[in-house]
MMTF fields as JSON, N, C-alpha, C and O atoms, coordinates in Angstrom:
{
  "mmtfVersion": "1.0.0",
  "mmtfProducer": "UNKNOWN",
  "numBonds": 503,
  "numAtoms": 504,
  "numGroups": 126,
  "numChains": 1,
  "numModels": 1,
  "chainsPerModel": [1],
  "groupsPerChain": [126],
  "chainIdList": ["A"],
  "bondAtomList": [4, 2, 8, 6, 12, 10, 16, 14, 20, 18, 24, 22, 28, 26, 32, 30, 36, 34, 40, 38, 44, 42, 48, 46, 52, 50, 56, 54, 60, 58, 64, 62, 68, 66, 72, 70, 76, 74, 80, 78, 84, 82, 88, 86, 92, 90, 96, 94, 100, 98, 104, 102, 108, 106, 112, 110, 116, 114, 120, 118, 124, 122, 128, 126, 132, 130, 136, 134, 140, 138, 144, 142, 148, 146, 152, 150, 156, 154, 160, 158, 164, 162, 168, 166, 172, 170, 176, 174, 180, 178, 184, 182, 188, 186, 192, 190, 196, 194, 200, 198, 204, 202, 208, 206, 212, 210, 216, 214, 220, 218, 224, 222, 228, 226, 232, 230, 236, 234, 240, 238, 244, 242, 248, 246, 252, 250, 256, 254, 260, 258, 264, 262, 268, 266, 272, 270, 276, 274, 280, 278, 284, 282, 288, 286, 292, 290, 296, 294, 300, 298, 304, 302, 308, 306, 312, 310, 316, 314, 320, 318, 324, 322, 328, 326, 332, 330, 336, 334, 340, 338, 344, 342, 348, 346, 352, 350, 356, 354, 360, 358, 364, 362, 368, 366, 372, 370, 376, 374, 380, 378, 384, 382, 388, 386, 392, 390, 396, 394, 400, 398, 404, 402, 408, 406, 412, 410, 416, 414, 420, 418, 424, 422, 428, 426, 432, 430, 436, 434, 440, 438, 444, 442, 448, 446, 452, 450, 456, 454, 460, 458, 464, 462, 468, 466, 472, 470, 476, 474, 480, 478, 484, 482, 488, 486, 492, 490, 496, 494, 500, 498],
  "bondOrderList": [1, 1, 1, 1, 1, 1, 1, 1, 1, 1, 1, 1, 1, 1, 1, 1, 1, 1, 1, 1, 1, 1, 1, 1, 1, 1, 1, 1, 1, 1, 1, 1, 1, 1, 1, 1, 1, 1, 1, 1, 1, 1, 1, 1, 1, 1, 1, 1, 1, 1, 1, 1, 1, 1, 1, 1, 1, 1, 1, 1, 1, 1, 1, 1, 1, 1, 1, 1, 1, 1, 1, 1, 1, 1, 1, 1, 1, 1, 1, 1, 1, 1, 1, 1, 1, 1, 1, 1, 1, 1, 1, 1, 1, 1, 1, 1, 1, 1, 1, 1, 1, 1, 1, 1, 1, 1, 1, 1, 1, 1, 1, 1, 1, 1, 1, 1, 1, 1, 1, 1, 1, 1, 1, 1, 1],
  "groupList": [{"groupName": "UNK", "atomNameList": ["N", "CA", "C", "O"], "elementList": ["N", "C", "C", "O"], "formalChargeList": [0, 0, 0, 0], "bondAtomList": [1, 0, 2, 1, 3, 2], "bondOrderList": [1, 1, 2], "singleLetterCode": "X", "chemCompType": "L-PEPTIDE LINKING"}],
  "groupTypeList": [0, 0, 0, 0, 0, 0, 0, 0, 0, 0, 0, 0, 0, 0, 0, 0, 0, 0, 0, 0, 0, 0, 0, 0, 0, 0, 0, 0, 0, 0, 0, 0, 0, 0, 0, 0, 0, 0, 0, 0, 0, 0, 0, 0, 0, 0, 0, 0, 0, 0, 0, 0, 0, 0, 0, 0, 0, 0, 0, 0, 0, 0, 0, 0, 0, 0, 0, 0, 0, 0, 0, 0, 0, 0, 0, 0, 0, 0, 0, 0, 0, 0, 0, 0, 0, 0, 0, 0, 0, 0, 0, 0, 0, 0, 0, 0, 0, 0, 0, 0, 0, 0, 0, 0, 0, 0, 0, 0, 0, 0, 0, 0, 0, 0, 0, 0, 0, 0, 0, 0, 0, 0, 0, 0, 0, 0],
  "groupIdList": [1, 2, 3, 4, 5, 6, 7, 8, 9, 10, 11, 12, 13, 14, 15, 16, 17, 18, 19, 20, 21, 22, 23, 24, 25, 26, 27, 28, 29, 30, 31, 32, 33, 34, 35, 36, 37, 38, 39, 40, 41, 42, 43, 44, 45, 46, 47, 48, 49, 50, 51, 52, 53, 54, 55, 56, 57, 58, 59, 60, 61, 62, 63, 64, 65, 66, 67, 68, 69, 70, 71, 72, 73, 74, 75, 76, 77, 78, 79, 80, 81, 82, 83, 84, 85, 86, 87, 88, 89, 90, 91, 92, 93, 94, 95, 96, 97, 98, 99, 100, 101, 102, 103, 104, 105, 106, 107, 108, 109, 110, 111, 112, 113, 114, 115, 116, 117, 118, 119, 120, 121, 122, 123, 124, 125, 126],
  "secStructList": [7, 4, 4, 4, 2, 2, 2, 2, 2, 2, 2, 2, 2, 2, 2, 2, 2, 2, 2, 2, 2, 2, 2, 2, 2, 6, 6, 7, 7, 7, 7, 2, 2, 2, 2, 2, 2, 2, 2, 2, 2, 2, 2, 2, 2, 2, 2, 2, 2, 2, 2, 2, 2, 2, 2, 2, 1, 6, 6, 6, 7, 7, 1, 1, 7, 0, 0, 0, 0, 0, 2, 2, 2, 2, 2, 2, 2, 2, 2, 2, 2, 2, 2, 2, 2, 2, 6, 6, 6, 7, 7, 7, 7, 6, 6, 6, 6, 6, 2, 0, 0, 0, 0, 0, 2, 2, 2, 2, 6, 6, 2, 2, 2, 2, 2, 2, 2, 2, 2, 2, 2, 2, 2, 2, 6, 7],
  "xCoordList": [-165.194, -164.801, -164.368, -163.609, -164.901, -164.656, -163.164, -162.742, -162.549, -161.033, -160.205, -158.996, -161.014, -160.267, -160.655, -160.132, -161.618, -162.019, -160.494, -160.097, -159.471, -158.461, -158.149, -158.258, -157.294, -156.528, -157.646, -157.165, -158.988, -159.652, -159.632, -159.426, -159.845, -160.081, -158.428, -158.192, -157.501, -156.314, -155.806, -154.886, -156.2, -156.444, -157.205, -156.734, -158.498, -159.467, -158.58, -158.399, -157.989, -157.574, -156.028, -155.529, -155.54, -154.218, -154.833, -154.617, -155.528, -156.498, -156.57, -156.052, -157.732, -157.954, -156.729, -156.55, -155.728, -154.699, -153.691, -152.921, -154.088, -153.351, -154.377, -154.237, -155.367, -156.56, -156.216, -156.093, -156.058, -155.552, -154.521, -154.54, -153.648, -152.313, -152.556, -152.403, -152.961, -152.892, -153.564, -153.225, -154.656, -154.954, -154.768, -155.203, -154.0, -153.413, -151.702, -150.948, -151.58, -149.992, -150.438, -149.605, -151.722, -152.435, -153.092, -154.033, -153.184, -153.609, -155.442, -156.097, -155.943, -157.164, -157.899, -157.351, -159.626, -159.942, -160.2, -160.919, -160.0, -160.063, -161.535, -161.489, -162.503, -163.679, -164.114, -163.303, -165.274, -165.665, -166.069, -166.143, -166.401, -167.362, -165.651, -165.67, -164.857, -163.407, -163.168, -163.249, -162.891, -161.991, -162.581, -161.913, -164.596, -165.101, -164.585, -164.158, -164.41, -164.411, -163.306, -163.317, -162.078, -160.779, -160.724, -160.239, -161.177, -160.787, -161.63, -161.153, -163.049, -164.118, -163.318, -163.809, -162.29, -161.953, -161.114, -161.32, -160.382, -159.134, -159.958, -159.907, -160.999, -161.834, -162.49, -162.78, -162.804, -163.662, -162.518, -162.565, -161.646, -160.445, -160.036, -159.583, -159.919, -159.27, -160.981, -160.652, -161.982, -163.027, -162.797, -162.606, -162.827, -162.847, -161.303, -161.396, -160.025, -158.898, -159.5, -159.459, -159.831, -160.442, -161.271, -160.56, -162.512, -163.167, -162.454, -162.676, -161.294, -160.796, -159.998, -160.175, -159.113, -158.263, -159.06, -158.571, -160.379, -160.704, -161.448, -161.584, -161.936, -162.45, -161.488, -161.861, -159.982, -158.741, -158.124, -157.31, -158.026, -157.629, -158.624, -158.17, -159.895, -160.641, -160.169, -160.454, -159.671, -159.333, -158.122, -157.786, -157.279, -156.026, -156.137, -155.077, -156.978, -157.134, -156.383, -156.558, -155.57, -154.75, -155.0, -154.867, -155.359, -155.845, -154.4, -153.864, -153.775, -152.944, -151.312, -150.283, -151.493, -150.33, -149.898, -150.61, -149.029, -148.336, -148.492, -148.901, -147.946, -148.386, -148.759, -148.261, -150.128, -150.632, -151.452, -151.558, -152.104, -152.876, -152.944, -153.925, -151.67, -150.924, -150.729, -150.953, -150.333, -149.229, -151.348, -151.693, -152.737, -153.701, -154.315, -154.561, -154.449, -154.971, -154.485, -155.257, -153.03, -152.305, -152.688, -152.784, -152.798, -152.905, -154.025, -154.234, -155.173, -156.636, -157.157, -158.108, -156.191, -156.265, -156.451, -157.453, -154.723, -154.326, -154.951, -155.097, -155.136, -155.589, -156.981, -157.234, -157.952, -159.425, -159.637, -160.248, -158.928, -158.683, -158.804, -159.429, -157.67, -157.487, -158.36, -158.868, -158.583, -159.624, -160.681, -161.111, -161.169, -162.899, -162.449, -163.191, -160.731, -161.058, -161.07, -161.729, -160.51, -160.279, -162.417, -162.905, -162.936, -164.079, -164.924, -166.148, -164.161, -165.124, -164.713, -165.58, -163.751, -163.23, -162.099, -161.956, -161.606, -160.634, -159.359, -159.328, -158.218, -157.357, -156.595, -156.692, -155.633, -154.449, -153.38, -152.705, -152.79, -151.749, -150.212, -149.762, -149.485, -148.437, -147.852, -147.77, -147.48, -146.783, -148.097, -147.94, -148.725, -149.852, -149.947, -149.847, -150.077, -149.929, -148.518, -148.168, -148.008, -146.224, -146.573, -146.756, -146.6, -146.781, -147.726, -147.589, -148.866, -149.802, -149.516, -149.795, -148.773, -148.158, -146.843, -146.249, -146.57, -145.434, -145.997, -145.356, -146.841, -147.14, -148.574, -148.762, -149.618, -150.155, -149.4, -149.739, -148.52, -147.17, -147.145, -147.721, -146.038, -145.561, -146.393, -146.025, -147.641, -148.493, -149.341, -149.257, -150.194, -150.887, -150.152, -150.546, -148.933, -148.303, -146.747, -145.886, -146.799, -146.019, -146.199, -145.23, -147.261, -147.503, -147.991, -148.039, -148.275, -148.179, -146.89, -146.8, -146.18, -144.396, -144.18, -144.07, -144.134, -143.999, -144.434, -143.632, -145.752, -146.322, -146.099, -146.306, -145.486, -144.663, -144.017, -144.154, -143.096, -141.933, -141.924, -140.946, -142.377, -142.499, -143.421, -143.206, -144.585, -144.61, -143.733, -143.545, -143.207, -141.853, -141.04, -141.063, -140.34, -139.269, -140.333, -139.666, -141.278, -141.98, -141.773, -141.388, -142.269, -142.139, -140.643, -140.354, -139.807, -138.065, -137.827, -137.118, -138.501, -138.306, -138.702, -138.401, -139.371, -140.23, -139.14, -139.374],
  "yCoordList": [-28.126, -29.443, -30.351, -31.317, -29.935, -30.73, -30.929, -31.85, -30.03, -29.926, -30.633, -30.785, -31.164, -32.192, -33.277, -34.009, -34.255, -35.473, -36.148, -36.928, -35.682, -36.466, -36.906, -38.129, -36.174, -36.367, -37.248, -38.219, -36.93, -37.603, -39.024, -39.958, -39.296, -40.921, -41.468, -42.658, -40.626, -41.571, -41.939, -42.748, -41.496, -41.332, -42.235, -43.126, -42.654, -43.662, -44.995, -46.025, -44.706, -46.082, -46.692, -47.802, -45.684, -45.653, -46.335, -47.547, -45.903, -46.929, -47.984, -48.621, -48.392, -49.506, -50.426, -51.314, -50.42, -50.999, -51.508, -52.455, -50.512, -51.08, -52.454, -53.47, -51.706, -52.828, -54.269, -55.237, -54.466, -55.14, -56.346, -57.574, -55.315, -55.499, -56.326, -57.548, -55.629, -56.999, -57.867, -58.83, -57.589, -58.951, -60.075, -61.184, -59.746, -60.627, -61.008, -61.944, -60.232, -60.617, -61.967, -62.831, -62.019, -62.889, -63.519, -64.032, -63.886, -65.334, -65.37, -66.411, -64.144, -64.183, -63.291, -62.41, -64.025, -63.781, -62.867, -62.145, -62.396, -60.82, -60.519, -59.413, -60.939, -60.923, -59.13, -58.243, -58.991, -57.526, -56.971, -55.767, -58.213, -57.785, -58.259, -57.849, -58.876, -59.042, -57.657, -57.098, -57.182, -56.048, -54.556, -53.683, -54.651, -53.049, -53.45, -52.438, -54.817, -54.886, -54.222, -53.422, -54.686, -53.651, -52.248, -51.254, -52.415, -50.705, -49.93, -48.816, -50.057, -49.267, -47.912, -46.82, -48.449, -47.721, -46.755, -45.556, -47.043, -45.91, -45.394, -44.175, -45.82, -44.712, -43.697, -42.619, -44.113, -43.258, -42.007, -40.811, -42.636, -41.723, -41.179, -40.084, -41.299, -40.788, -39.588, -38.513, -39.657, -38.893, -37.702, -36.551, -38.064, -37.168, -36.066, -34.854, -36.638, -35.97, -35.031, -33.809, -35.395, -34.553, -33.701, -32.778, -33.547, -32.512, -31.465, -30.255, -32.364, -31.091, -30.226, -29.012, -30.929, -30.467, -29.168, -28.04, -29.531, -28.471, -27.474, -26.404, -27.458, -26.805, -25.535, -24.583, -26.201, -25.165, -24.835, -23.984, -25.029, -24.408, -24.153, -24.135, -23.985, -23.522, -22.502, -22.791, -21.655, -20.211, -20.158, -19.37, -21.262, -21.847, -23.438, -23.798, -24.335, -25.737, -25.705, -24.759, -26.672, -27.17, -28.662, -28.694, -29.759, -31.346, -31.873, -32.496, -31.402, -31.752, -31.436, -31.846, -30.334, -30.233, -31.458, -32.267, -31.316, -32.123, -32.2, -33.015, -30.905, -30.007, -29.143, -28.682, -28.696, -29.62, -30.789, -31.82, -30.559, -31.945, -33.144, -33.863, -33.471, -34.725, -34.977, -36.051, -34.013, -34.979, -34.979, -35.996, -33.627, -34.173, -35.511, -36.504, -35.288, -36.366, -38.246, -39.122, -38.25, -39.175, -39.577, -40.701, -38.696, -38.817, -39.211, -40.139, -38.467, -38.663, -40.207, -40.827, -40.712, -41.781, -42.88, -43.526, -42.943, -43.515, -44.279, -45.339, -42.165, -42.483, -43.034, -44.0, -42.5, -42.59, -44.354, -44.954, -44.904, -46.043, -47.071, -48.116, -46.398, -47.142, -47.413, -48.522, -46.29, -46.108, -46.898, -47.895, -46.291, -47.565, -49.303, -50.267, -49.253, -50.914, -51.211, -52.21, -50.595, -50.469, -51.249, -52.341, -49.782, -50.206, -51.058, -51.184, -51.567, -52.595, -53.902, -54.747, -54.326, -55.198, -55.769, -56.956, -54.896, -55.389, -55.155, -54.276, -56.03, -55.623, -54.418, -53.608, -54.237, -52.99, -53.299, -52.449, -54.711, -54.781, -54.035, -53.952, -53.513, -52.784, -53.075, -52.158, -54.422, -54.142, -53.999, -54.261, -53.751, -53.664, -51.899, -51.586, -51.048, -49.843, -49.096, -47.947, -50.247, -49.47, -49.131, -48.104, -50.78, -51.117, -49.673, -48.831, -50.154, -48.806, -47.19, -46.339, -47.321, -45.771, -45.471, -44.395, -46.206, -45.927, -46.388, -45.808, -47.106, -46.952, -46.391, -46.067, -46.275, -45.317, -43.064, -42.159, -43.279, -42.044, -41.664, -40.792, -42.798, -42.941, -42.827, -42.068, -43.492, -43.457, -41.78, -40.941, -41.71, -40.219, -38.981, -37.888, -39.239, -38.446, -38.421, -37.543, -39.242, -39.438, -39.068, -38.648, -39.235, -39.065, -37.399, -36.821, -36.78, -35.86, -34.592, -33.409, -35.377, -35.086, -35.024, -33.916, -36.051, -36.431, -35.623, -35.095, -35.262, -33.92, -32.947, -32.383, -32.068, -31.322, -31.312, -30.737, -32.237, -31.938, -32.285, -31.697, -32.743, -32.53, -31.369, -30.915, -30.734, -29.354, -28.293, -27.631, -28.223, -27.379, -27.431, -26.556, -28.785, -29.43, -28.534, -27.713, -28.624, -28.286, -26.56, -26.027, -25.973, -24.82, -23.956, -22.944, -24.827, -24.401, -24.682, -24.056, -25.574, -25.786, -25.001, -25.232, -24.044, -22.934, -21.673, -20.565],
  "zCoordList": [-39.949, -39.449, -40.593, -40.514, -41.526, -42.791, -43.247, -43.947, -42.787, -43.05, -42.193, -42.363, -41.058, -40.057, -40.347, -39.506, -41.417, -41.299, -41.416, -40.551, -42.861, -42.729, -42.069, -42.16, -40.454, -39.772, -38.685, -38.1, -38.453, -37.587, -38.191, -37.417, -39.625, -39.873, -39.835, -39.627, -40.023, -39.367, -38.45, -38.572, -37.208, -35.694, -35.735, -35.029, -36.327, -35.763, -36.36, -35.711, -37.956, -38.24, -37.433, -37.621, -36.59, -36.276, -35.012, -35.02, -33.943, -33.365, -33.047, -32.13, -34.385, -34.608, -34.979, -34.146, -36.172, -36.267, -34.657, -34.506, -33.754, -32.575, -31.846, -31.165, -32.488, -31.424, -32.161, -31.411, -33.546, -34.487, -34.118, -34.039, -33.947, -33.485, -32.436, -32.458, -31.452, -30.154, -29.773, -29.085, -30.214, -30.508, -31.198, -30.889, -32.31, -33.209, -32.427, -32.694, -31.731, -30.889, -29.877, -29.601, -29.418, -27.987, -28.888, -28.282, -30.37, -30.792, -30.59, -30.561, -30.484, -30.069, -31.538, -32.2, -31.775, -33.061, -33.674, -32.985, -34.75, -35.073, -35.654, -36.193, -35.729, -35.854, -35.667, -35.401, -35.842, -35.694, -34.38, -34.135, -33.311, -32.696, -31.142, -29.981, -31.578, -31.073, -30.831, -29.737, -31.842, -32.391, -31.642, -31.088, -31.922, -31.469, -30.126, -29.57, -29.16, -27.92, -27.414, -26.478, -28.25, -27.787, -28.091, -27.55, -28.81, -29.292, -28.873, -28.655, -28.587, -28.326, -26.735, -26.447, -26.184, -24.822, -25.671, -25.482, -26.397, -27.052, -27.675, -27.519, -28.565, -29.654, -28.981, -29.499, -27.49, -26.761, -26.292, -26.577, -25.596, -25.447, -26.604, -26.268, -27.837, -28.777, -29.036, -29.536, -28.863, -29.06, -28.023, -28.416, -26.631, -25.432, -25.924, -25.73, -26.523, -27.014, -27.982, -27.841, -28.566, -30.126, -29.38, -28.985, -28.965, -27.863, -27.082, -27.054, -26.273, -25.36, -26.349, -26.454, -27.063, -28.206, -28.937, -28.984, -29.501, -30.414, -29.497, -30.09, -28.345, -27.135, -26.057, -25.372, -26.399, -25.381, -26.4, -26.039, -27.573, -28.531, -29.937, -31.081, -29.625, -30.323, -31.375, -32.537, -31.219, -32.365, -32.961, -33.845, -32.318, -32.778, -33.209, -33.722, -33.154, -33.423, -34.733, -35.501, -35.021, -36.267, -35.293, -34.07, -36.098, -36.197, -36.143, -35.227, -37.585, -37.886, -37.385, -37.92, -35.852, -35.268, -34.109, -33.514, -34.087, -33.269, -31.759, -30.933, -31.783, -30.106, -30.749, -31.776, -29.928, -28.511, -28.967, -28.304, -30.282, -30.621, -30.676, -30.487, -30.994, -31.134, -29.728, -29.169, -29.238, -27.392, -26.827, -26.226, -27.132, -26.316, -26.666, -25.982, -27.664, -28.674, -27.907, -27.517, -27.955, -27.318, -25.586, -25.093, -25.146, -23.639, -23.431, -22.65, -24.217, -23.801, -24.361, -23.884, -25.62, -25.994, -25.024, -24.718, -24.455, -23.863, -21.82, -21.211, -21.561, -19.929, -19.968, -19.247, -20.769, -21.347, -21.207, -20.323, -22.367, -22.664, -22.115, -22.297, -20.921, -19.998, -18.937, -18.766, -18.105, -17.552, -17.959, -17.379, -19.219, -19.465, -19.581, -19.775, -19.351, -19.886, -18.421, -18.134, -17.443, -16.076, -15.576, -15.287, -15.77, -15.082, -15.955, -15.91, -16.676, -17.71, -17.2, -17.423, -16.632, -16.088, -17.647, -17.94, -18.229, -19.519, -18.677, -17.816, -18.967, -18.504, -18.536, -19.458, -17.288, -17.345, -17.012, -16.432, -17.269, -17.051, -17.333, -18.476, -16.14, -16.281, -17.885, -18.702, -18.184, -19.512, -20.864, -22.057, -20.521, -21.292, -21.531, -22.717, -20.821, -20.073, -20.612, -20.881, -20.609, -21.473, -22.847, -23.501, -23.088, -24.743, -25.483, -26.37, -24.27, -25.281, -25.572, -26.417, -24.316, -24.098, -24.959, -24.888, -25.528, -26.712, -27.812, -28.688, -28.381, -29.777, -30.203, -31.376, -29.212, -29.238, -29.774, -30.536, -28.914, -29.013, -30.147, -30.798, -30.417, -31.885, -32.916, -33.813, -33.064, -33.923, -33.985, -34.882, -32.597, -33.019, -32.877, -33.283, -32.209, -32.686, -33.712, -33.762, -34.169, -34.748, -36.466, -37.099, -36.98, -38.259, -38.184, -39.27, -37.209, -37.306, -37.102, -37.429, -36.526, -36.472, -38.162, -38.686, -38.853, -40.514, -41.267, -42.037, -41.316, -41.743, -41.78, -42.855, -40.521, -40.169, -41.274, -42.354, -40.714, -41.42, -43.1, -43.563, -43.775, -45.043, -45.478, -46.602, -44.626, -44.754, -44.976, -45.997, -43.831, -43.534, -45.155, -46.02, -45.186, -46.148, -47.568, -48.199, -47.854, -48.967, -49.415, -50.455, -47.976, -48.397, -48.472, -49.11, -47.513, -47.962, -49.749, -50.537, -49.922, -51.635, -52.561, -53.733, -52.241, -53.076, -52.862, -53.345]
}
């Protein structure tokens, strides 16, 4: 597991930076106890992703792939997320629901797209 902390603490900080993010977009305080409030639903979803992820692809798990990790990783983020802010009484507003669903995307899976490909790019250089 030790070989996945990387990619797990950039997932948590990729996260948090969204939880960051919008709350700082809605003018509301970024304090610590602000901040676990938003994010605590995606971290949980981004946990339940990481589980199924290393669980259906146990003997094949790579952290750091894209697909399937990246697109489970993303989804479980996202529906998880949502869901607990759902029965928490946090909002789900439709453009709320967009927003998250594209830079959530972009982000957990996106830096792992980058990786890729400067992997790839690395070993064509040899």
């Amino acid at each position: 597991m030790k070989k996945y902390t990387p990619a797990l603490a950039i997932d948590v900080v990729l996260v948090v930076v969204f939880a960051v993010l919008g709350r700082s977009s809605h003018d509301e305080v970024l304090d610590l106890v602000g901040l676990a409030g938003t994010a605590w639903p995606f971290l949980g979803g981004l946990t339940v992703g990481w589980f199924l992820t290393a669980w259906l692809y146990r003997d094949k798990f790579d952290a750091f792939a894209a697909v399937p990790t990246g697109l489970l990783v993303w989804v479980s983020t996202l529906v998880v997320g949502m869901l607990l802010r759902a029965v928490t009484g946090q909002g789900t507003a439709t453009a709320f629901i967009i927003v998250a669903t594209i830079f959530l995307g972009l982000f957990l899976v996106g830096w792992r797209v980058v990786v890729g490909l400067l992997q790839r790019r690395k070993v064509d250089a040899h």
